[in-house]
Backbone of each chain as ProteinMPNN parsed JSONL, in Angstrom:
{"seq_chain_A": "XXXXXXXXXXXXXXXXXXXXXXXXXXXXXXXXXXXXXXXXXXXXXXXXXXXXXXXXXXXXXXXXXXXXXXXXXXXXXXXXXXXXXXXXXXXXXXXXXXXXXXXXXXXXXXXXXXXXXXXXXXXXXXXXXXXXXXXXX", "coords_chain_A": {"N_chain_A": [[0.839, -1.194, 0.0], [-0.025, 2.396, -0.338], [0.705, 5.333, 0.602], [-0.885, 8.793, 0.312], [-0.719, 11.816, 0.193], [-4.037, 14.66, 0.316], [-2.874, 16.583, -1.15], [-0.535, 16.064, -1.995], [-1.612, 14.427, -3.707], [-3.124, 16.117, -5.594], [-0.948, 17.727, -6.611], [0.376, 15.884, -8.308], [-1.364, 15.863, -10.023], [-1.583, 18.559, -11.07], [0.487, 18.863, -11.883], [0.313, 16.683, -14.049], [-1.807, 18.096, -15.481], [-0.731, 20.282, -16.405], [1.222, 19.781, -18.094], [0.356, 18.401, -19.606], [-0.863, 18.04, -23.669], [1.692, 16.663, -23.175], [2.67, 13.351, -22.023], [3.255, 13.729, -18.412], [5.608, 13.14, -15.583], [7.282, 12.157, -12.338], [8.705, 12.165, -9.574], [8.338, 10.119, -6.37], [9.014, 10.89, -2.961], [9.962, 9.42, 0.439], [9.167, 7.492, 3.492], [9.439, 4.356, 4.095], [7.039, 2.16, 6.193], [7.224, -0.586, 7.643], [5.07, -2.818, 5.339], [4.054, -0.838, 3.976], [4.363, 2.222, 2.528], [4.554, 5.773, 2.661], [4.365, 8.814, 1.112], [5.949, 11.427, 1.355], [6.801, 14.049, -0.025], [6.471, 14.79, -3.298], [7.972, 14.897, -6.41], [7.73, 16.993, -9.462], [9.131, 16.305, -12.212], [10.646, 17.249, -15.548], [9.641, 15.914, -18.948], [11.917, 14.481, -20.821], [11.245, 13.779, -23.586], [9.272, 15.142, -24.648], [6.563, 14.21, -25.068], [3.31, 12.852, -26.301], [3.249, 10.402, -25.716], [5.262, 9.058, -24.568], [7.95, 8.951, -22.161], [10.55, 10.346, -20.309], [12.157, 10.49, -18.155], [14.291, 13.629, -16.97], [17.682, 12.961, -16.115], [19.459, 14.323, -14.742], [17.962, 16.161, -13.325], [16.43, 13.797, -12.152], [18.991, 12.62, -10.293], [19.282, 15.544, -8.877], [16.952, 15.234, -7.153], [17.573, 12.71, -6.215], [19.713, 13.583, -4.131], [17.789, 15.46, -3.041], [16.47, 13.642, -1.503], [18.286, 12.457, 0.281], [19.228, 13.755, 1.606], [17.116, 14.746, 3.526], [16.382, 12.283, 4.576], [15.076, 10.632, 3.222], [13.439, 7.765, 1.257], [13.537, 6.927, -2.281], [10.602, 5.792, -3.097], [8.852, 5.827, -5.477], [7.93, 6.19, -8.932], [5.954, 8.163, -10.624], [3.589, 9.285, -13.817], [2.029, 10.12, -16.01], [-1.197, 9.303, -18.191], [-2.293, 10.79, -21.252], [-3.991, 10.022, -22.526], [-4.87, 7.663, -22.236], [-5.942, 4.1, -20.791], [-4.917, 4.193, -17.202], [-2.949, 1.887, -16.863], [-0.218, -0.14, -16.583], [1.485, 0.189, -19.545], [3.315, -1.94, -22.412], [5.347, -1.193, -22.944], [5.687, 0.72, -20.085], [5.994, -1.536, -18.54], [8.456, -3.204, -19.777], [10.203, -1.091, -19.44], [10.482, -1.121, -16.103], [12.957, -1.209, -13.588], [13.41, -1.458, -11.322], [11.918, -3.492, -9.081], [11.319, -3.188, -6.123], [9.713, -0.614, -6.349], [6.93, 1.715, -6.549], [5.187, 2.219, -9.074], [2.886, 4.531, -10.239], [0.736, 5.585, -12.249], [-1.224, 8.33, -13.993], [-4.153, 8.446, -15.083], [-5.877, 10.431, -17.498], [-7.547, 9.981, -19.432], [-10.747, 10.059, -19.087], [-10.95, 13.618, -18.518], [-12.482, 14.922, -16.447], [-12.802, 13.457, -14.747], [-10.2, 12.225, -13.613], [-8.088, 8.937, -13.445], [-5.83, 7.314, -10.656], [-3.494, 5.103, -9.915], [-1.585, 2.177, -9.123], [1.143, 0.605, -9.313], [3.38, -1.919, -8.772], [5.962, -3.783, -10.44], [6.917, -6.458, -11.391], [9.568, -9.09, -13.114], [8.528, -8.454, -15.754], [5.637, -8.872, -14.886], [2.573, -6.487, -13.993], [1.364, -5.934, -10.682], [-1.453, -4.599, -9.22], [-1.27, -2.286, -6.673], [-2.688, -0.963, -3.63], [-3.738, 2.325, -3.222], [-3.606, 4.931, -0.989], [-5.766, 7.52, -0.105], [-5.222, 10.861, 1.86], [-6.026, 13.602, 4.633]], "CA_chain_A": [[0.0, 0.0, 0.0], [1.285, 3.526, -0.655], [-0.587, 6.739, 1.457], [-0.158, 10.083, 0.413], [-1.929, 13.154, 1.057], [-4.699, 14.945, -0.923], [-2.404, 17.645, -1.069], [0.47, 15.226, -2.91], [-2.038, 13.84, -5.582], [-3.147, 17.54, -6.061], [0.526, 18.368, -7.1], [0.864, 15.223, -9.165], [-2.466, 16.197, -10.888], [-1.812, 19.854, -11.912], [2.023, 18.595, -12.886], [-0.089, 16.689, -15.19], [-2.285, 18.782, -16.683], [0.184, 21.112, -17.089], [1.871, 18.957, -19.108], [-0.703, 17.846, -21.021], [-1.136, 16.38, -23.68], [2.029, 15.629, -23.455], [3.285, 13.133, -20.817], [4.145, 14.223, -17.418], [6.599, 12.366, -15.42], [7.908, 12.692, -12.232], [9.26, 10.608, -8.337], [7.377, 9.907, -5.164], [9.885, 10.358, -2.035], [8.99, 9.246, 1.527], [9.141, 6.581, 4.299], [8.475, 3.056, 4.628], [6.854, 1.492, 7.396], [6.776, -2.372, 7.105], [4.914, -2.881, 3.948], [3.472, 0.776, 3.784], [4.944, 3.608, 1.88], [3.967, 7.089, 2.896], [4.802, 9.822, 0.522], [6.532, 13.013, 2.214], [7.094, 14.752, -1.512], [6.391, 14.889, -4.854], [9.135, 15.744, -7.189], [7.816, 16.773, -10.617], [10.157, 16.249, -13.594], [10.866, 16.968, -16.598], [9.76, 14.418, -19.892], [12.333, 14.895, -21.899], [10.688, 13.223, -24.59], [7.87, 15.509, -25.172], [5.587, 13.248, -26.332], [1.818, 12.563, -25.758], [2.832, 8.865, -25.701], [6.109, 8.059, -24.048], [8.193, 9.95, -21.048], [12.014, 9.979, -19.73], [12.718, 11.587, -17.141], [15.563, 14.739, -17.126], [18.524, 12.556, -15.889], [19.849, 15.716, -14.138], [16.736, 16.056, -11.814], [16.504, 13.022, -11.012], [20.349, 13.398, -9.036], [18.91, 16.511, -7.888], [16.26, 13.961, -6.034], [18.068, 11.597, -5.321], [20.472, 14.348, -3.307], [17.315, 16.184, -1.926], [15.712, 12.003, -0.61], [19.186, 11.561, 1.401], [19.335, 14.975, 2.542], [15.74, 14.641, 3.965], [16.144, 11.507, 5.356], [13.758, 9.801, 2.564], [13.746, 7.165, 0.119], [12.562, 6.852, -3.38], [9.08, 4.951, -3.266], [8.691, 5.104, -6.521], [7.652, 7.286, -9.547], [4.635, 8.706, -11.642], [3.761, 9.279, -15.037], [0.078, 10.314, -17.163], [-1.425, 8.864, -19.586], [-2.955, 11.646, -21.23], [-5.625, 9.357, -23.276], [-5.252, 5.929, -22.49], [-5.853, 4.053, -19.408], [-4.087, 3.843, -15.74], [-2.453, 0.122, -16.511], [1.097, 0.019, -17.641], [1.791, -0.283, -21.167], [3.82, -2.84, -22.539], [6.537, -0.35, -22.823], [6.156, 0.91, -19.024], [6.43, -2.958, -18.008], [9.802, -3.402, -20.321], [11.551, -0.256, -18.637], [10.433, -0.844, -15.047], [14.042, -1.829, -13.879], [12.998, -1.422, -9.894], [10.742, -3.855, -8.506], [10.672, -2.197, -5.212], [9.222, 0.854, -6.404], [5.479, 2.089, -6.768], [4.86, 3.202, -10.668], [1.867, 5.073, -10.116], [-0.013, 6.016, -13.147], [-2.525, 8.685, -13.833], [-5.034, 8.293, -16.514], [-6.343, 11.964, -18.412], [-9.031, 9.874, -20.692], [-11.355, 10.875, -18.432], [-10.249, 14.613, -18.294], [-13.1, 15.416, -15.556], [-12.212, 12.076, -13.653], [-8.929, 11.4, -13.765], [-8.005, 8.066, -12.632], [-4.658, 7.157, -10.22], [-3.649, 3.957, -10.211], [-0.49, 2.286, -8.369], [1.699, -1.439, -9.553], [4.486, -3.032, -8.493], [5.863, -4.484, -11.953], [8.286, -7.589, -11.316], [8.93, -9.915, -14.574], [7.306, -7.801, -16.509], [3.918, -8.813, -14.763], [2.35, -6.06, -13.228], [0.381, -6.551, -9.845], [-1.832, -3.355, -8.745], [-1.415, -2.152, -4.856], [-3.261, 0.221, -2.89], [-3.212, 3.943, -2.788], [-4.724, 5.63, -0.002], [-5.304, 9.271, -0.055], [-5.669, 10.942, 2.844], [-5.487, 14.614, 4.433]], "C_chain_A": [[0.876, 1.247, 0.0], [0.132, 4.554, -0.214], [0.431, 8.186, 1.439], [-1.412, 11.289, 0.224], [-2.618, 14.182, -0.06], [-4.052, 16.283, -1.669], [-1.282, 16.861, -2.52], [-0.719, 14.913, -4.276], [-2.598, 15.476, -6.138], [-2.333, 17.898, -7.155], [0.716, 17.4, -8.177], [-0.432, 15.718, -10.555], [-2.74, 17.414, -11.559], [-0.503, 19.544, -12.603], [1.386, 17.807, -14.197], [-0.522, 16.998, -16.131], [-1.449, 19.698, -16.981], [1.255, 21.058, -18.157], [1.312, 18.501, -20.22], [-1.501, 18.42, -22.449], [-0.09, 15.947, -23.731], [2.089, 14.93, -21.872], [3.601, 13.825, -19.881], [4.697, 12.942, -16.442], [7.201, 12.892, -13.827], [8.494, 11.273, -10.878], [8.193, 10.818, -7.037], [9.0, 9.55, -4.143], [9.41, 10.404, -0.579], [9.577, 8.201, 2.385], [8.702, 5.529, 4.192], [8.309, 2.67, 5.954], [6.434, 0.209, 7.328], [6.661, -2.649, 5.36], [4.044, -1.887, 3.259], [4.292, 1.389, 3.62], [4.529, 4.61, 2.322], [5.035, 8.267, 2.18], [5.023, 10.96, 1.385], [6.651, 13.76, 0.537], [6.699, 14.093, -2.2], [7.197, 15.493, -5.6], [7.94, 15.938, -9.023], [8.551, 17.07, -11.507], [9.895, 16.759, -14.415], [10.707, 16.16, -17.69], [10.257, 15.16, -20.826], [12.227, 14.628, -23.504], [9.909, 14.315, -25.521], [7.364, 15.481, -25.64], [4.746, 12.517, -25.441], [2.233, 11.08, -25.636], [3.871, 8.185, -25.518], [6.783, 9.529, -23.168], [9.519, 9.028, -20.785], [12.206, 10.72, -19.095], [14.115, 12.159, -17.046], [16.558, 13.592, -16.025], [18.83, 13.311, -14.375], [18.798, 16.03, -12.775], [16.895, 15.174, -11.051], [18.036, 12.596, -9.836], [19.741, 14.268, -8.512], [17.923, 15.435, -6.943], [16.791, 13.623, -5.082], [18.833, 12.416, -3.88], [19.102, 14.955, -2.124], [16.696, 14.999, -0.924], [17.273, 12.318, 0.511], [18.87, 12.663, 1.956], [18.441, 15.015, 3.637], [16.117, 13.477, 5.169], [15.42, 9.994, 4.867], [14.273, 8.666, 1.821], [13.18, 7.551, -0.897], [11.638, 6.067, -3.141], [9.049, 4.496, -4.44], [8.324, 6.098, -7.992], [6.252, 7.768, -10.063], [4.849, 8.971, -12.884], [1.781, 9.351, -15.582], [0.402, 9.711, -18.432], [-2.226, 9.655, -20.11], [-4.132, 10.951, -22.301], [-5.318, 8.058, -23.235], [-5.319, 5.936, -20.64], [-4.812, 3.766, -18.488], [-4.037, 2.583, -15.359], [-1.093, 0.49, -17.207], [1.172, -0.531, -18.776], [2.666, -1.124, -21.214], [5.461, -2.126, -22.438], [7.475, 0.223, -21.5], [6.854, -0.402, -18.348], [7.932, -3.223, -18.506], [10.941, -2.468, -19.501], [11.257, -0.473, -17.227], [11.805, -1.802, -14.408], [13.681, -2.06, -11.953], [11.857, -2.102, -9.478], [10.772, -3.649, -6.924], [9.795, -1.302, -5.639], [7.438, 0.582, -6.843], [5.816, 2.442, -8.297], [3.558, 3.331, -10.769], [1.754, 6.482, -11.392], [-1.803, 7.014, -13.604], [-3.36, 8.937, -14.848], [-6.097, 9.855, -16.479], [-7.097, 11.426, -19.216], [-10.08, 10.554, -20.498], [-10.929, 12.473, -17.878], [-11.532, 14.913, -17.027], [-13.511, 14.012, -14.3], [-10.831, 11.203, -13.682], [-8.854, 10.168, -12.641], [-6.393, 7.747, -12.314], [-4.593, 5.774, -9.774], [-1.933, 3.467, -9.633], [-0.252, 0.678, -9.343], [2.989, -1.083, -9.278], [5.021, -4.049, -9.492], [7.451, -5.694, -11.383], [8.271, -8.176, -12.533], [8.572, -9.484, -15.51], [5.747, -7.89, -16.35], [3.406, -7.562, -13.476], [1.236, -5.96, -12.292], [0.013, -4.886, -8.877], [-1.814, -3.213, -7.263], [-1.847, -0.565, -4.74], [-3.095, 1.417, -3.076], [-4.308, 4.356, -2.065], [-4.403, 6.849, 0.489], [-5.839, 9.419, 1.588], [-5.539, 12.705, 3.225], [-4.464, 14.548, 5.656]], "O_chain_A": [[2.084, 1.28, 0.235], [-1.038, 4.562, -0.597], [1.488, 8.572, 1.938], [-2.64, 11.344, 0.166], [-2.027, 14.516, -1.086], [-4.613, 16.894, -2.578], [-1.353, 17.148, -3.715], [-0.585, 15.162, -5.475], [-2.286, 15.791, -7.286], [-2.695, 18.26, -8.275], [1.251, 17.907, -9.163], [-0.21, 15.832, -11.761], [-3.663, 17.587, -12.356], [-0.335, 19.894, -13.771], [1.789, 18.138, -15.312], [-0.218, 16.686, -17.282], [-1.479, 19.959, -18.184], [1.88, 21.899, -18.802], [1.677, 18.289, -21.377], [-2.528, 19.095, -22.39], [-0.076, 14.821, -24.228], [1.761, 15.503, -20.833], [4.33, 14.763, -20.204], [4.194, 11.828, -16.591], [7.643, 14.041, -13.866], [8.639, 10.062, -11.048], [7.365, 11.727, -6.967], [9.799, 8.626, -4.293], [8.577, 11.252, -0.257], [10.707, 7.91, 1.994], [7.473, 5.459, 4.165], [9.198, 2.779, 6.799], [5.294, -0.072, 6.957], [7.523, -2.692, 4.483], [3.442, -2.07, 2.201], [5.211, 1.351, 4.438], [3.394, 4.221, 2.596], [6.169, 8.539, 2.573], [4.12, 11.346, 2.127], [5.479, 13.419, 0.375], [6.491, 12.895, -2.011], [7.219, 16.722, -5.524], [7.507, 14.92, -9.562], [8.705, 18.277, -11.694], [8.689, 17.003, -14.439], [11.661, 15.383, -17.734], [9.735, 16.051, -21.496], [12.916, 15.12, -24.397], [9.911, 14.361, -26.751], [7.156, 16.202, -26.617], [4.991, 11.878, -24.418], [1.234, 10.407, -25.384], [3.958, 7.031, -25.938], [6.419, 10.695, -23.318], [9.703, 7.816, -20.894], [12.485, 11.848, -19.502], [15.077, 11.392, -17.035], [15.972, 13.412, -14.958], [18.506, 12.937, -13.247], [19.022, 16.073, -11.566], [17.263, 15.198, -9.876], [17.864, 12.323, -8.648], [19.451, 13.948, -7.359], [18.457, 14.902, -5.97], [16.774, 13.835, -3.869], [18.609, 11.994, -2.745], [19.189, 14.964, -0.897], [16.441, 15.261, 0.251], [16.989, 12.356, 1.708], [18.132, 12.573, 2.937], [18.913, 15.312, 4.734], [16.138, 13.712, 6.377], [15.23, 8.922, 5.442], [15.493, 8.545, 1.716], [12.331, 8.437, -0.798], [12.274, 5.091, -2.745], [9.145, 3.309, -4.752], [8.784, 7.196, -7.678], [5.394, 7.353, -9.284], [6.001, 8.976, -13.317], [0.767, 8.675, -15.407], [1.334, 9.582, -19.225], [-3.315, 9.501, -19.557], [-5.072, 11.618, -22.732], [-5.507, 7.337, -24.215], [-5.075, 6.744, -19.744], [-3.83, 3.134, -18.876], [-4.522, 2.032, -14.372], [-0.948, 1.245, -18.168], [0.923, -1.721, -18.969], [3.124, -1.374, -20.099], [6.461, -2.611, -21.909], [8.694, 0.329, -21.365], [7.942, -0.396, -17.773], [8.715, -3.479, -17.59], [12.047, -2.801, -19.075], [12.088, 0.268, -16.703], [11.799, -3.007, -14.657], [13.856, -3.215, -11.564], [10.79, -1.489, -9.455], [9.793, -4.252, -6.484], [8.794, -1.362, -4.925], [6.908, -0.433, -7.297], [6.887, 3.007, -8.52], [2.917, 2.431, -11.314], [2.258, 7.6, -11.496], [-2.966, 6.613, -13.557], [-3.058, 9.908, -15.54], [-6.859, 10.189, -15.571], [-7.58, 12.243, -20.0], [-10.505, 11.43, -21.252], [-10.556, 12.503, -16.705], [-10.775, 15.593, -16.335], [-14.301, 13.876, -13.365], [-10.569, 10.002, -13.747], [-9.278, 10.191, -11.486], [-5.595, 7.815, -13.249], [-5.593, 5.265, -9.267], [-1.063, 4.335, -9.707], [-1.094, -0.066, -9.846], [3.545, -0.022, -9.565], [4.554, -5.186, -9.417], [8.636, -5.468, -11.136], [7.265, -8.023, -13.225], [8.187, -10.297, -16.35], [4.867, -7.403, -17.059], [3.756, -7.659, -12.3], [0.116, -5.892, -12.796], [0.789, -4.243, -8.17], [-2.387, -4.089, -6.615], [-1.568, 0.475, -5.337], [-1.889, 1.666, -3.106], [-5.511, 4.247, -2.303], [-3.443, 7.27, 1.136], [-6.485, 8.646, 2.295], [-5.015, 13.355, 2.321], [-3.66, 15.463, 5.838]]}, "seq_chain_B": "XXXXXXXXXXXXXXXXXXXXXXXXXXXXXXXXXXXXXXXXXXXXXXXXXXXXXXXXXXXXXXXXXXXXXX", "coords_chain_B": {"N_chain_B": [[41.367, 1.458, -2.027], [39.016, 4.305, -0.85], [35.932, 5.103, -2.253], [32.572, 6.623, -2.818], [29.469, 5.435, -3.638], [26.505, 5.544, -4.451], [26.471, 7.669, -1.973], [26.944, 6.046, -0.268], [29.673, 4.573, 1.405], [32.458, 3.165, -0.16], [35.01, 0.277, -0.206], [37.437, -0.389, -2.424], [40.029, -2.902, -3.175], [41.491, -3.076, -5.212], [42.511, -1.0, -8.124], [39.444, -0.186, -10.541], [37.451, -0.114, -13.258], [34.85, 1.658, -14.403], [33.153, 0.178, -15.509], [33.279, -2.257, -14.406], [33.269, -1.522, -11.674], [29.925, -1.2, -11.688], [29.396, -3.675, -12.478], [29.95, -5.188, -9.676], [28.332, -3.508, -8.306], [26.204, -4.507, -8.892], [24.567, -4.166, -11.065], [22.766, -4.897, -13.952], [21.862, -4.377, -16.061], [23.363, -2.561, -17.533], [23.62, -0.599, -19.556], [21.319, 0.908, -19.604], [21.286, 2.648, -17.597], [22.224, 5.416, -15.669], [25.148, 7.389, -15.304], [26.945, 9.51, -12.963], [29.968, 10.671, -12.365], [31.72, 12.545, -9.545], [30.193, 14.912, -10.065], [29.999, 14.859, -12.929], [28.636, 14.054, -16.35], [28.905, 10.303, -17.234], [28.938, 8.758, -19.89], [27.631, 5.85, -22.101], [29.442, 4.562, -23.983], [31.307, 5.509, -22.212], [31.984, 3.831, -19.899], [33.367, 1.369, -20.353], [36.287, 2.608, -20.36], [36.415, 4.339, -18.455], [38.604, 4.663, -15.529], [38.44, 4.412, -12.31], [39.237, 6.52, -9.164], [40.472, 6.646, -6.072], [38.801, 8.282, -3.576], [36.755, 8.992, -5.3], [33.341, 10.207, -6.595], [30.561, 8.582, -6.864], [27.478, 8.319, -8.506], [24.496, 6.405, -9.594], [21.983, 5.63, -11.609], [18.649, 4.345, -12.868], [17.791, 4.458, -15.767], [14.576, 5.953, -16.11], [11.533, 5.641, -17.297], [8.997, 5.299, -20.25], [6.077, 4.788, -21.445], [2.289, 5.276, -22.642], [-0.532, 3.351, -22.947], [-1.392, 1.435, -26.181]], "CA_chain_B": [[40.96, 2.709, -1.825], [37.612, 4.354, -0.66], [34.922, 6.1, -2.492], [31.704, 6.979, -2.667], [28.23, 4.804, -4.435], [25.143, 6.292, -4.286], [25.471, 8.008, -0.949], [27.914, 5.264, 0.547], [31.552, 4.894, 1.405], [32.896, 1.723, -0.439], [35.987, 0.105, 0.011], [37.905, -1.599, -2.983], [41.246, -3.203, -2.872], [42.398, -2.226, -6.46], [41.708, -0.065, -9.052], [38.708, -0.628, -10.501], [37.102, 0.411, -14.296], [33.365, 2.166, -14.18], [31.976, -0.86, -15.957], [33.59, -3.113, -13.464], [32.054, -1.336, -10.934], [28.746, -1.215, -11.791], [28.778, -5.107, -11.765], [30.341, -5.106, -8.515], [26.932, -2.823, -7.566], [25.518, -5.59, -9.312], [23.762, -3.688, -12.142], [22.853, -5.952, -14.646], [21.651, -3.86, -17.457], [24.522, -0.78, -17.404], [23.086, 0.37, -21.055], [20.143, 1.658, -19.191], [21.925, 3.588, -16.23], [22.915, 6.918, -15.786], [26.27, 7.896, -14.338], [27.857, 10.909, -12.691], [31.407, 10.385, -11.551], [32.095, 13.824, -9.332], [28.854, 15.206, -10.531], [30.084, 14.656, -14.1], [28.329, 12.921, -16.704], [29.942, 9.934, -17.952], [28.072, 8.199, -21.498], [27.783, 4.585, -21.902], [30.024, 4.527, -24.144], [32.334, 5.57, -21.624], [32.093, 3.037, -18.706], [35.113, 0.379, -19.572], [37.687, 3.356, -20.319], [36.813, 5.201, -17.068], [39.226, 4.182, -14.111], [37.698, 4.719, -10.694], [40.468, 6.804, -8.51], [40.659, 6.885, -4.692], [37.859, 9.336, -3.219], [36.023, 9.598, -6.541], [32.203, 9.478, -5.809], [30.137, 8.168, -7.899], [26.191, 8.207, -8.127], [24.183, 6.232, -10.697], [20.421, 5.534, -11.107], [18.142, 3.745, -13.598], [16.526, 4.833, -16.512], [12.96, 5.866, -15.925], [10.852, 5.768, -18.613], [7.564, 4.512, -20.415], [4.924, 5.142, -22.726], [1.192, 5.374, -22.815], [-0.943, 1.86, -23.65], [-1.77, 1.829, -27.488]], "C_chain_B": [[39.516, 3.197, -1.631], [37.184, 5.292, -1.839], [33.571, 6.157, -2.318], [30.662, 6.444, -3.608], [27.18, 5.313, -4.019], [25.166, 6.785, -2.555], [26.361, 7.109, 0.451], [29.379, 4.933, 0.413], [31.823, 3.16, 0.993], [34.778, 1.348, -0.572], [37.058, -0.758, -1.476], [39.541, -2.019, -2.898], [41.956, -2.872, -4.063], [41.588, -1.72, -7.616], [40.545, -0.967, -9.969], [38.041, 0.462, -12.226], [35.065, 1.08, -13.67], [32.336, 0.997, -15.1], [32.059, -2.028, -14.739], [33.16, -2.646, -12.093], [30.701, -1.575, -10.83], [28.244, -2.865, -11.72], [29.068, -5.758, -10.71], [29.127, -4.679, -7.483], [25.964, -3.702, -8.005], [24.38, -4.863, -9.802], [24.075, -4.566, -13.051], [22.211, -5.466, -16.182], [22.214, -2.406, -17.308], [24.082, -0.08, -18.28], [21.426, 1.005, -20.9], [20.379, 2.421, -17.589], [22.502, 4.56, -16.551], [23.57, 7.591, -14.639], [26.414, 9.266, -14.248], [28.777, 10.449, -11.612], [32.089, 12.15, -11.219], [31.929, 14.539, -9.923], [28.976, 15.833, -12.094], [29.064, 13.382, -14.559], [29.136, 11.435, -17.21], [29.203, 9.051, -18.853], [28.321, 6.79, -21.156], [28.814, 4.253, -22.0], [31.351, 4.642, -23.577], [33.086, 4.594, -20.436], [33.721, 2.377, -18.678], [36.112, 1.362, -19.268], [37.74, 4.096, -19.086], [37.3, 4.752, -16.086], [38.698, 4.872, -13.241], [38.939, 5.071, -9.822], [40.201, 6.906, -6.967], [40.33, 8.505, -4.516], [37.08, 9.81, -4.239], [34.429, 9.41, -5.676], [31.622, 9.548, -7.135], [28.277, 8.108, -7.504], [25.691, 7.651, -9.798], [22.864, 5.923, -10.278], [19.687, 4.9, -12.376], [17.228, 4.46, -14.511], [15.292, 4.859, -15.963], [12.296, 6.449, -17.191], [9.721, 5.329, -18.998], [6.858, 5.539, -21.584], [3.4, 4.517, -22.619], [0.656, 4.092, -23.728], [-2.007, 2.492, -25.15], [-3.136, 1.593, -27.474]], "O_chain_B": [[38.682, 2.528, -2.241], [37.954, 6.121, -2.323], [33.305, 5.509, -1.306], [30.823, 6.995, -4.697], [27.155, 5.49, -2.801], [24.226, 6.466, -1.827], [26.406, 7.391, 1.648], [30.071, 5.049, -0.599], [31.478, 2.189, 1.665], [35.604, 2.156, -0.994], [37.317, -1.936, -1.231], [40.248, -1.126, -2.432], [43.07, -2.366, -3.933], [40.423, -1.94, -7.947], [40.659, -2.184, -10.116], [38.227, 1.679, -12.228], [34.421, 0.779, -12.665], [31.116, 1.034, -15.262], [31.068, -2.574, -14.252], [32.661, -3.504, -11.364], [30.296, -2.183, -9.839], [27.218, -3.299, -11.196], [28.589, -6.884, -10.575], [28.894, -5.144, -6.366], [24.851, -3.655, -7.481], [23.322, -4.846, -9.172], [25.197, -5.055, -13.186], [22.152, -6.168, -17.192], [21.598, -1.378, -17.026], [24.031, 1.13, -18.058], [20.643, 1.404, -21.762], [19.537, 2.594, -16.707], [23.22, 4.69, -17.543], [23.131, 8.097, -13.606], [26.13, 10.085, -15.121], [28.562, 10.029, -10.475], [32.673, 12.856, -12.042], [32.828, 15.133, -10.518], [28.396, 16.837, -12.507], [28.718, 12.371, -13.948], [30.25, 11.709, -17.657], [28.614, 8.297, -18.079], [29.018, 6.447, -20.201], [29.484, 3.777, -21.084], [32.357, 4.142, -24.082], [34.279, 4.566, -20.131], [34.68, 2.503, -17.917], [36.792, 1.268, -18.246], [38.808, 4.485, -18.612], [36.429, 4.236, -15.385], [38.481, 6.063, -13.46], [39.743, 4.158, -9.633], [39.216, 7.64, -6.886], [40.937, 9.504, -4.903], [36.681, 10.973, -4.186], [34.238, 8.804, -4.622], [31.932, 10.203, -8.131], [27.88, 7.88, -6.361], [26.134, 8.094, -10.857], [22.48, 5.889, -9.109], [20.527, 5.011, -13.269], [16.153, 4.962, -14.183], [14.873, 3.878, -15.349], [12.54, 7.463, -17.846], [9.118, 4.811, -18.058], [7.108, 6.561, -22.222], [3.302, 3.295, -22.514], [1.115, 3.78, -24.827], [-2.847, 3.387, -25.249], [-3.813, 1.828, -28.474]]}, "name": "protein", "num_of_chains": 2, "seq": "XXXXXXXXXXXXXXXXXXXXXXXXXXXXXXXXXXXXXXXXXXXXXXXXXXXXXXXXXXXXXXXXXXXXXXXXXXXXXXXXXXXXXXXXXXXXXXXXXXXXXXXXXXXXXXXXXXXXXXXXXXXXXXXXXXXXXXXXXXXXXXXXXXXXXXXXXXXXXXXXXXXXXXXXXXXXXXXXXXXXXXXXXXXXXXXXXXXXXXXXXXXXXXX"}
């Protein structure tokens, strides 16, 4: 399960539309407790791609991250990424690059532009198995 | 000699190449990682030729990437 605050999906949800249509892209950093995640930040990135239909995140940022997670205290969790017209399941493409099976890859689907849907997996193998997200304030 | 991996102080006993590292960190697909050796970049292409020197630090991290279901 992964709990982050209505404040965090807020931030991931205007980084998207602001991005949109193309891709947005960015990290989730935070605490574990057991087998609970809790987001403390939202980083949003850079897709240096810029393209409605694939996303890489700025290299360069993500070091900056990684530097501001230790500094903090945090880990990476895991990242994000919109789909600005398809749905919140990983593509065959997200499944091929997910190189971290620790991590959350939490996906937010823009088909529905007046219901976006957020959507969390855990991709091992290439099979990916959906877990929890629980907003909260 | 010591240096520095993501954040941690590592110890090796002799010099050591930046590809030969990385499978030491036990990265297993290097052509999808992205180095900075003393917050330089260093290209794929570059890994075998780069020697690793006493107090270098080094930080690397994994492609992130993806694309939208067709």
């Amino acid at each position: 399960m992964i709990i982050l605050s209505n404040q965090h999906y807020q931030e991931i949800l205007t980084h998207s539309f602001n991005a949109s249509p193309m891709e947005a892209c960015g990290l989730l950093g935070g605490i574990v407790e057991g087998d609970v995640k809790v987001v403390k930040k939202v980083y949003g990135l850079t897709n240096i791609d810029q393209s409605p239909e694939h996303f890489s995140m700025d290299p360069s940022e993500q070091f900056a991250v990684v530097k501001d997670l230790r500094k903090n205290g945090w880990v990476l969790l895991g990242n994000f990424h919109s789909h600005p017209a398809s749905p919140a399941r990983p593509s065959e493409e997200d499944q091929r690059l997910a190189f971290d099976r620790k991590a959350s890859y939490l996906i937010l689907s823009l088909l529905e532009k007046d219901t976006p849907i957020l959507k969390s997996f855990r991709i091992q193998g290439g099979e990916a198995v959906e877990e929890l997200v629980l907003r909260q304030d | 000699m010591k240096i520095r991996v993501n954040g941690n102080e590592v110890l090796l006993e002799k010099a050591v190449s930046l590809k030969e590292l990385l499978t030491l960190q036990q990265v297993r697909t290097p052509e999808y990682v992205t180095v900075q050796l003393n917050d330089g970049f260093i290209s794929a292409s570059g890994f075998e030729d780069t020697t690793i020197n006493d107090g270098d630090v080094i930080e690397f991290l994994y492609f992130m990437g993806g694309g939208q279901v067709k």
